[in-house]
C-alpha positions as CSV (number, residue, x, y, z in Angstrom):
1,X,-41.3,-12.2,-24.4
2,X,-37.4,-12.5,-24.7
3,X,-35.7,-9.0,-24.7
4,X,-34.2,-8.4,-27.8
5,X,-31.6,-5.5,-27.2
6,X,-31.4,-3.6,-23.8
7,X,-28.3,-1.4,-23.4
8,X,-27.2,1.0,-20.6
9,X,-24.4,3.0,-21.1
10,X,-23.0,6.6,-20.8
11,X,-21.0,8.3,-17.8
12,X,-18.7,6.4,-15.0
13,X,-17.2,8.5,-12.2
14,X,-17.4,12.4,-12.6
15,X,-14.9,15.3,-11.5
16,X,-15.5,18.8,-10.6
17,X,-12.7,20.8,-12.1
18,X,-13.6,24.1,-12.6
19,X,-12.3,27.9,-12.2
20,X,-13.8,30.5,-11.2
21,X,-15.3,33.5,-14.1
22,X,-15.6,33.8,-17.8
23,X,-16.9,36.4,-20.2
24,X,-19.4,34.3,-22.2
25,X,-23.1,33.9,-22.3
26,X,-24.8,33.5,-18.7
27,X,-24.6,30.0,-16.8
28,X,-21.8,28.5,-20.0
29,X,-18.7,27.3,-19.5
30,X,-15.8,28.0,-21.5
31,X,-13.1,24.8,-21.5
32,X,-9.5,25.6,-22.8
33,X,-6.0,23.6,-23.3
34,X,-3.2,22.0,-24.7
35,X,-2.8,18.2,-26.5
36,X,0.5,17.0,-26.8
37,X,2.7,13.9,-27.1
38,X,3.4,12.1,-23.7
39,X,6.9,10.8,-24.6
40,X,8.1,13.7,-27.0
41,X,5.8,16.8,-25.7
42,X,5.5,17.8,-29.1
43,X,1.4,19.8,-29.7
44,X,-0.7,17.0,-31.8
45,X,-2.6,19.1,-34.2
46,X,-5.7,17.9,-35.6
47,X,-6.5,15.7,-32.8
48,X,-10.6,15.7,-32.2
49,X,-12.0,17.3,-29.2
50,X,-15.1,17.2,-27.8
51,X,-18.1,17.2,-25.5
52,X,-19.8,13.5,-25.9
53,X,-23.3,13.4,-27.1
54,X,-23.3,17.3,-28.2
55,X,-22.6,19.5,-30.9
56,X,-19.7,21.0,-29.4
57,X,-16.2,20.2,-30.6
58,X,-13.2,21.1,-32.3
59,X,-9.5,20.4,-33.1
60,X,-6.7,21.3,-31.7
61,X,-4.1,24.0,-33.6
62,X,-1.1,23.8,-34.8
63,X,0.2,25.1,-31.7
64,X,-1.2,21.9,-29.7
65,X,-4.3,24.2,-28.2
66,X,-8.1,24.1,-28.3
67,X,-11.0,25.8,-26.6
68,X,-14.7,24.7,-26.3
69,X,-17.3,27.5,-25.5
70,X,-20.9,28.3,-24.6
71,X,-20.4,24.5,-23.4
72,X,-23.6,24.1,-20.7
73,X,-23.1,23.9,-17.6
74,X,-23.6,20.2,-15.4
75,X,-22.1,16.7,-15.9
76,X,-19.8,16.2,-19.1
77,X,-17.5,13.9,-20.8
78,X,-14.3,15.5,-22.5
79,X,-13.2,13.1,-25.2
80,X,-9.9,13.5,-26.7
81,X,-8.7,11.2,-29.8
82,X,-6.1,10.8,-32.5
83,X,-5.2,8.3,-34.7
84,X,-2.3,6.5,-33.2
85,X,-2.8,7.3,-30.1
86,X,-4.5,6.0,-26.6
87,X,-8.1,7.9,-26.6
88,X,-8.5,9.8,-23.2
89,X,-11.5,11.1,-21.6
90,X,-12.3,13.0,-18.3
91,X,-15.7,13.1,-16.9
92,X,-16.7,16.5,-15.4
93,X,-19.2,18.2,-13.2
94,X,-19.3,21.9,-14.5
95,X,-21.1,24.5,-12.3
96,X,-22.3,27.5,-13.9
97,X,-20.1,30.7,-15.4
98,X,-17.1,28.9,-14.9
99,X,-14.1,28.4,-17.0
100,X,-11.2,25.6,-17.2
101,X,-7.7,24.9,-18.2
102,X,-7.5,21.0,-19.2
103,X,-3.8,19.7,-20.6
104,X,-4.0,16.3,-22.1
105,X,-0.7,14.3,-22.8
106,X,-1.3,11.0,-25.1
107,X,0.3,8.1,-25.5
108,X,0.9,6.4,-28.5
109,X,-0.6,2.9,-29.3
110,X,0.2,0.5,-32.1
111,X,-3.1,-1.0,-33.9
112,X,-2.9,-5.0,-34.0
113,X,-3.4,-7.3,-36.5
114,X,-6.5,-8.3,-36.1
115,X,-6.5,-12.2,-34.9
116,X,-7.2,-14.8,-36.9
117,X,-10.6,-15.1,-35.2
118,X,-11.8,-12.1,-37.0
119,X,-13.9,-11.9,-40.5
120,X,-11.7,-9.2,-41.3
121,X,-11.1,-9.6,-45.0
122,X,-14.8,-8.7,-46.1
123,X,-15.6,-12.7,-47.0
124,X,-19.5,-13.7,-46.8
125,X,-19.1,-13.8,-43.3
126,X,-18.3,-10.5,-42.5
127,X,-21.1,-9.0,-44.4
128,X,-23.4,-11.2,-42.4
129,X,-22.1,-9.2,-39.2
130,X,-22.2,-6.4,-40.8
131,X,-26.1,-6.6,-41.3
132,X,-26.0,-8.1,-37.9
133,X,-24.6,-5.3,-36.2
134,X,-26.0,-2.5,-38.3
135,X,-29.7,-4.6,-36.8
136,X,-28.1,-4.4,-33.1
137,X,-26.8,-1.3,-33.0
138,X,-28.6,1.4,-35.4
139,X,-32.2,-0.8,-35.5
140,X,-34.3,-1.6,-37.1
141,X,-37.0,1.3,-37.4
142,X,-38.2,3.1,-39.8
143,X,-35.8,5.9,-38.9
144,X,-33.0,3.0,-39.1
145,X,-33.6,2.9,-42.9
146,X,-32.5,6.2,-43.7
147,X,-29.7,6.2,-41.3
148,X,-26.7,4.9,-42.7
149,X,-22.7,4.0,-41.9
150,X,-20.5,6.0,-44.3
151,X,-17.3,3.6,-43.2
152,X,-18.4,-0.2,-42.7
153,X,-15.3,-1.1,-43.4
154,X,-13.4,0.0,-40.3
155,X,-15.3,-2.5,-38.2
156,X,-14.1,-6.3,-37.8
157,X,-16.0,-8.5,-36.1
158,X,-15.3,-11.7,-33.6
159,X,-18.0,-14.5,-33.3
160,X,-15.7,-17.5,-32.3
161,X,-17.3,-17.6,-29.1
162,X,-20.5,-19.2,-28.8
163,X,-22.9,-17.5,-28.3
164,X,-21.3,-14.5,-28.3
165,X,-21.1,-11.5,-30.6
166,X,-18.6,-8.7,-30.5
167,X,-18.1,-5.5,-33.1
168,X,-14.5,-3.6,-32.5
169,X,-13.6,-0.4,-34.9
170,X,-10.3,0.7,-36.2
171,X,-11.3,4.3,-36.7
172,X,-14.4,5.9,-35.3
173,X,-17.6,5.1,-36.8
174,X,-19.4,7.9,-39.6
175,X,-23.2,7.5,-39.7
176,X,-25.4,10.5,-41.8
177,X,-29.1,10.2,-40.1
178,X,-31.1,11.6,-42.9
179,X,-34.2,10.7,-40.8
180,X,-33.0,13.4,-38.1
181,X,-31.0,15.0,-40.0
182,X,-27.4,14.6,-38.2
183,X,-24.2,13.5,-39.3
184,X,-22.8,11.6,-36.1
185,X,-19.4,10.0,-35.5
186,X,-19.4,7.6,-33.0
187,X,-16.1,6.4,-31.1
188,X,-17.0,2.8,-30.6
189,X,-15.3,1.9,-26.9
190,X,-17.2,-1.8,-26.7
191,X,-19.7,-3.8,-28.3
192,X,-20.7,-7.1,-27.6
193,X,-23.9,-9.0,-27.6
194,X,-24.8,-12.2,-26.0
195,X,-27.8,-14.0,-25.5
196,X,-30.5,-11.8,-25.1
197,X,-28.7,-8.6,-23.9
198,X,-26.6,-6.5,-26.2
199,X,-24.5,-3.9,-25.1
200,X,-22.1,-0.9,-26.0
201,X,-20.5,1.8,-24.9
202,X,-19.0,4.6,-27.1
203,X,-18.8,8.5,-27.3
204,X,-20.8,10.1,-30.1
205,X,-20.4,13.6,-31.5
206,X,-23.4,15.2,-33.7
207,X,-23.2,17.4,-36.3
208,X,-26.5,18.8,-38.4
209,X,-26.9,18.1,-42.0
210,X,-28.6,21.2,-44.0
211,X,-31.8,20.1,-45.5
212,X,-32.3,20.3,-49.2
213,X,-35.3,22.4,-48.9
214,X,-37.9,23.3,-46.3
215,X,-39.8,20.4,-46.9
216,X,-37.2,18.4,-45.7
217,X,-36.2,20.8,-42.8
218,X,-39.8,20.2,-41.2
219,X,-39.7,16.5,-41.6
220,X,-36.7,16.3,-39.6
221,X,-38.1,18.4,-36.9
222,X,-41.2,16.0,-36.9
223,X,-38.7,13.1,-36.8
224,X,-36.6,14.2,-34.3
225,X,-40.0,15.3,-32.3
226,X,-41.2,11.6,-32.5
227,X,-37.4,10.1,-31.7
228,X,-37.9,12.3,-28.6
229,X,-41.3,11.4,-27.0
230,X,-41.6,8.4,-25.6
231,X,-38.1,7.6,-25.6
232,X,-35.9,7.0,-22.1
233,X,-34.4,10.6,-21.7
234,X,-38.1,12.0,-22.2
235,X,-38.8,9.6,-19.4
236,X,-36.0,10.3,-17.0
237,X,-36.6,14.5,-18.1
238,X,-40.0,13.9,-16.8
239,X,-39.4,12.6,-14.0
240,X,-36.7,14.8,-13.0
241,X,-39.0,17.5,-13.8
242,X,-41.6,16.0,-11.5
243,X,-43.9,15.6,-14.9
244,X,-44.7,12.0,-15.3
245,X,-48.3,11.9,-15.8
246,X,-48.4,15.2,-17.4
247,X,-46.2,14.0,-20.2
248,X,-48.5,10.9,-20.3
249,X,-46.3,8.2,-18.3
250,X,-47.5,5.7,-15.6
251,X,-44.7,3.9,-13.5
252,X,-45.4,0.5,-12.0
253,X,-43.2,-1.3,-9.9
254,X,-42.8,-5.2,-10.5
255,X,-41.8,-7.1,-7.2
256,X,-38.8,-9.0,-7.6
257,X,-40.0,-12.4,-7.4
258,X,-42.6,-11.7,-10.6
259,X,-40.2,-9.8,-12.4
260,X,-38.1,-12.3,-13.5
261,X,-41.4,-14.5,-14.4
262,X,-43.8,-14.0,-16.9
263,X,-44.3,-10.4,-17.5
264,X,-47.8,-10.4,-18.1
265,X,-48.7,-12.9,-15.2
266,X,-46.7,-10.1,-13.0
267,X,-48.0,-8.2,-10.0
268,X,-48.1,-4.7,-10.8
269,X,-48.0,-1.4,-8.0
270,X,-48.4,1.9,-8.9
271,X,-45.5,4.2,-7.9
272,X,-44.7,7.5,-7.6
273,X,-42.1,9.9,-8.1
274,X,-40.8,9.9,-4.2
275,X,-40.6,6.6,-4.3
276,X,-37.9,6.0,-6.5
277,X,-36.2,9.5,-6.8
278,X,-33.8,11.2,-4.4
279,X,-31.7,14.0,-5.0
280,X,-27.9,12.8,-4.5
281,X,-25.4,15.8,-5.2
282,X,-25.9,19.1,-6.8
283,X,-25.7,17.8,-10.0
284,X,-26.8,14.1,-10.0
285,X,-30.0,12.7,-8.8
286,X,-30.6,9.3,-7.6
287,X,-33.0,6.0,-8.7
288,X,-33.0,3.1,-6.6
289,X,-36.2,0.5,-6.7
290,X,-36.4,-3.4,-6.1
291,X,-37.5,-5.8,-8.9
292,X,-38.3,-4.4,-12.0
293,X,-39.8,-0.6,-13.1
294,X,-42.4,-0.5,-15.9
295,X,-43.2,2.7,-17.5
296,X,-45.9,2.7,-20.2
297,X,-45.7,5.8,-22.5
298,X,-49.6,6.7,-23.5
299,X,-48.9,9.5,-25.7
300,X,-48.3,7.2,-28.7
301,X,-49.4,3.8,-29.9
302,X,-47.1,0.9,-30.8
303,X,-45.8,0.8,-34.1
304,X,-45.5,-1.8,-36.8
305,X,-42.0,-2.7,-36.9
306,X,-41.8,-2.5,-33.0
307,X,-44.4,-5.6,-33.5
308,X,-42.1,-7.4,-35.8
309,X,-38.6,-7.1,-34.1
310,X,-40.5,-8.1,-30.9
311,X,-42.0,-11.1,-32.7
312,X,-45.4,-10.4,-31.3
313,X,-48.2,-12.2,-33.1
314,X,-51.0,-9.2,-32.5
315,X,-52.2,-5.9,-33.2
316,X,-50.0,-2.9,-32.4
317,X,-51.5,-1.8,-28.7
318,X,-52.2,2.3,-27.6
319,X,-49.7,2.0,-25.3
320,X,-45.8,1.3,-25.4
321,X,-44.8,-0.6,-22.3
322,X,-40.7,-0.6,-21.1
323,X,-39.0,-2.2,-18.3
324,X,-35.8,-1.3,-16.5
325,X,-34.1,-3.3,-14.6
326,X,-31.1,-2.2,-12.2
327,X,-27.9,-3.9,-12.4
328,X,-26.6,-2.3,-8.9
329,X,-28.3,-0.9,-5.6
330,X,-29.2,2.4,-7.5
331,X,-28.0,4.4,-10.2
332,X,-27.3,8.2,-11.0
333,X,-29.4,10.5,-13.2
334,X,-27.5,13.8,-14.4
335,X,-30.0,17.0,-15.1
336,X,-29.9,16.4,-18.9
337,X,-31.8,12.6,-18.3
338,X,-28.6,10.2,-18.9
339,X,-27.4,7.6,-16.4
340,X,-24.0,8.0,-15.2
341,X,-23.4,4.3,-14.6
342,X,-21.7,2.4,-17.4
343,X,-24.4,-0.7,-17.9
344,X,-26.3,0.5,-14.7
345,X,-29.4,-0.5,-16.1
346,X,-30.9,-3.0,-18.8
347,X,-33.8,-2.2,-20.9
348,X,-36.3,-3.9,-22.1
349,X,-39.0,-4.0,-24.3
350,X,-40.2,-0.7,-26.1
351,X,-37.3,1.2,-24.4
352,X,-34.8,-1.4,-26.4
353,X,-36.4,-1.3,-29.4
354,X,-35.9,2.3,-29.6
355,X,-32.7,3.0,-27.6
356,X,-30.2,2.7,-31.1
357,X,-28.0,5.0,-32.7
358,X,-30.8,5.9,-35.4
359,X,-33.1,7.6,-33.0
360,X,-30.4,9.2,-30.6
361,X,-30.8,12.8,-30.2
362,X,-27.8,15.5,-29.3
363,X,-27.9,15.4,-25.0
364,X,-29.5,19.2,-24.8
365,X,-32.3,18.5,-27.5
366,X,-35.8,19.5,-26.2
367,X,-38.8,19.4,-28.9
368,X,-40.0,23.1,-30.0
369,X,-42.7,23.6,-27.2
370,X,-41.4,21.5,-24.5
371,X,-41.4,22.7,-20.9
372,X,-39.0,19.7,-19.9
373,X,-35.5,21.5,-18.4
374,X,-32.3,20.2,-17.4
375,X,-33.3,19.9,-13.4
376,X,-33.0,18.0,-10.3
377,X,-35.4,17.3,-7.4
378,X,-35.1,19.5,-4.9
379,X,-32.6,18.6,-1.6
C-alpha cells in the first residue's frame, strides 16, 4: 500500500531560559516582555503572542508589552507575529515555578508578488488546489467535514514543478472545528507535498468555540475523546507513561531489509518499551530503532473512510495498524508526547490518515478519565 500523507513536524532545538520564582499556581510559569520595531524601537501593539499548540496567548499593549501566565511547565514554542513583519519564535525548556523576561525586536519584511507560477487569481486552477490542499492538510474524515477554513483566500499555490505540490499563506490560516469544537489559527511555515509524502510545518493556536446547547457540548467531548485515542500523542503518552498494552497498543519492530518491502510479507518482532525508549535530558526523552516501528491500536476498529482514502478493497479490520519510520539516528520526545525534530519521523498508514489539522487536539488535552500525564522515563 502507498502511503498517502505521513508528516512529522513540531519543535527544532530547545533553550532553557528561565528565572528563578513566581506567585502563580504551583509548578506554572509565568512569561513576560516587550515587542518592538528592530530599526525604529518603537512597541508594536497588537502583535500575536503565543504558546504553539495551546490555548494560551495574547497581544501585546499599547506600551509594546505582554505577559503569558499559568503557562505549564516543560518544552515550549514562543511564537511572535505581525503583519509586516519577519515572524520569530524561540523554543524553550521551562522548569517548574519559574518566571521569564523575553524581549523580542522584529524586522520588517515586504510581501512579494506572488510569481507568475502561482494560481493566484482564483481561476479553475486554484480551486482545484484548494480542494487539494484542504484533502492534504485538514483530511478527509468525518471530523474533516465539519471542520472548515474561514480565509481560503490567503493561500496561493505553486504546482509548476512536476510532481510537486506546495501551499504558502499570506496571512495565517482561520479554521472553526465544529467537530471538536475549536477555532484554530494556524501560522503556515511550509507545505509541500511530493510523491507519496506530504509535509508541513506551522504553529497553531486553539481557541474553544461555546456550544449551542448541551447537546452539542457532549458531542464535542465524544469527538475530541475519539480524535484522542488511537492517535500518535496517545501513543507516545503511553509509552512515556510506560502504558502501552494497558492503553491497548502492541509495538513491532520491522527489520530494515522488510521494511521497505511489502508490508504484509514483512518480518514482524515484538518489542518493548526498553527497547526503544531512553530517557535523554530532564525534559526530553529519547526513541531510536532500526527499520520500521508498527504500532497497532486495538481499542478501536478501522473506519470507513480510512478504507477509502487508503484505497483498500476490503472490510474495515479491528485493529488500526501505523508505521513510523525515522528520518535520523533517533529523535526526541517532550513529556506532553510531541517530537522535537522538525520531519524526524514519517508516518504512515492509520497514523497519516489521522495526523491533519481536523483531528488535532490543544498539546495539554487528556480525555475526562485518563491517567496518561505529561512524564518521562525515569534516568
Amino acid at each position: 500500500m502507498k502511503a498517502r500523507g505521513p508528516l512529522s513536524l513540531l519543535l527544532p532545538v530547545l533553550l532553557v531560559l528561565a528565572l528563578p520564582v513566581s506567585a502563580q499556581p504551583a509548578g506554572h510559569v509565568s512569561i513576560t516582555g516587550t515587542v518592538v520595531d528592530d530599526s525604529t524601537g518603537v512597541p508594536l501593539p497588537d502583535t500575536h503572542v503565543f504558546i504553539s499548540g495551546s490555548t494560551i496567548g495574547t497581544t501585546v499593549d499599547d506600551s509594546g508589552r505582554f505577559r503569558l501566565q499559568h503557562v505549564p511547565p516543560g518544552a515550549k514554542r514562543l511564537y511572535v507575529s505581525r503583519l509586516g513583519y519577519e515572524p520569530e519564535r524561540l523554543d524553550l525548556l521551562l522548569p517548574p515555578d519559574t518566571s521569564l523576561s523575553i524581549d523580542f525586536r522584529l524586522e520588517q519584511t515586504v510581501i512579494e508578488a506572488e510569481p507568475v507560477t502561482v494560481s493566484g487569481e482564483r481561476d479553475e486552477d486554484w480551486y482545484e488546489h484548494l480542494d487539494r490542499f484542504k484533502r492534504l492538510f485538514v483530511g478527509v474524515s468525518p471530523t474533516a467535514r465539519r471542520c472548515y477554513l474561514m480565509n481560503p483566500k490567503v493561500l496561493y499555490f505553486d504546482s509548476a514543478w512536476w510532481g510537486r505540490f506546495e501551499a504558502d499563506a499570506t496571512r495565517p490560516l482561520t479554521f472553526e472545528n465544529w467537530a471538536l469544537g475549536y477555532r484554530v489559527t494556524y501560522y503556515l511555515e511550509e507545505f509541500e507535498e511530493r510523491g507519496d509524502i506530504v509535509r508541513w510545518d506551522g504553529e497553531p493556536i486553539f481557541e474553544r468555540l461555546a456550544p449551542r446547547d448541551s447537546a452539542e457540548a457532549a458531542r464535542w467531548a465524544e469527538n475530541r475523546r475519539s480524535a484522542f485515542y488511537g492517535s500518535l500523542r496517545h501513543f507516545l503518552l503511553a509509552l512515556l507513561n510506560d502504558r502501552v498494552e494497558e492503553e491497548q497498543f502492541l509495538m513491532y519492530r520491522l527489520p530494515r531489509a522488510d521494511a521497505f518491502r511489502d508490508w504484509r510479507r514483512a518480518r514482524r518482532v515484538r518489542v518493548s518499551r526498553e527497547d526503544i525508549l531512553r530517557p535523554d535530558t530532564d525534559s526530553l526523552a529519547e526513541i531510536s530503532f532500526n527499520g520500521a516501528l508498527e504500532v497497532r491500536y486495538t481499542g478501536a476498529a478501522e473506519s470507513e473512510s480510512y478504507i477509502e482514502w487508503a484505497d483498500l478493497r476490503r472490510a474495515p479490520r479491528e485493529v488500526q495498524v501505523s508505521q513510523i519510520r525515522l528520518n535520523r539516528p533517533a529523535i526526541h520526545v517532550d513529556r506532553h508526547g510531541e517530537i522535537v525534530e522538525p520531519y524526524g519521523a514519517t508516518l504512515y498508514r492509520y497514523f497519516a490518515y489521522r495526523q491533519r489539522l481536523a483531528n488535532m487536539l490543544p498539546r495539554g488535552y487528556r480525555p475526562a478519565g485518563s491517567t496518561l500525564r505529561a512524564s518521562l522515563p525515569d534516568r
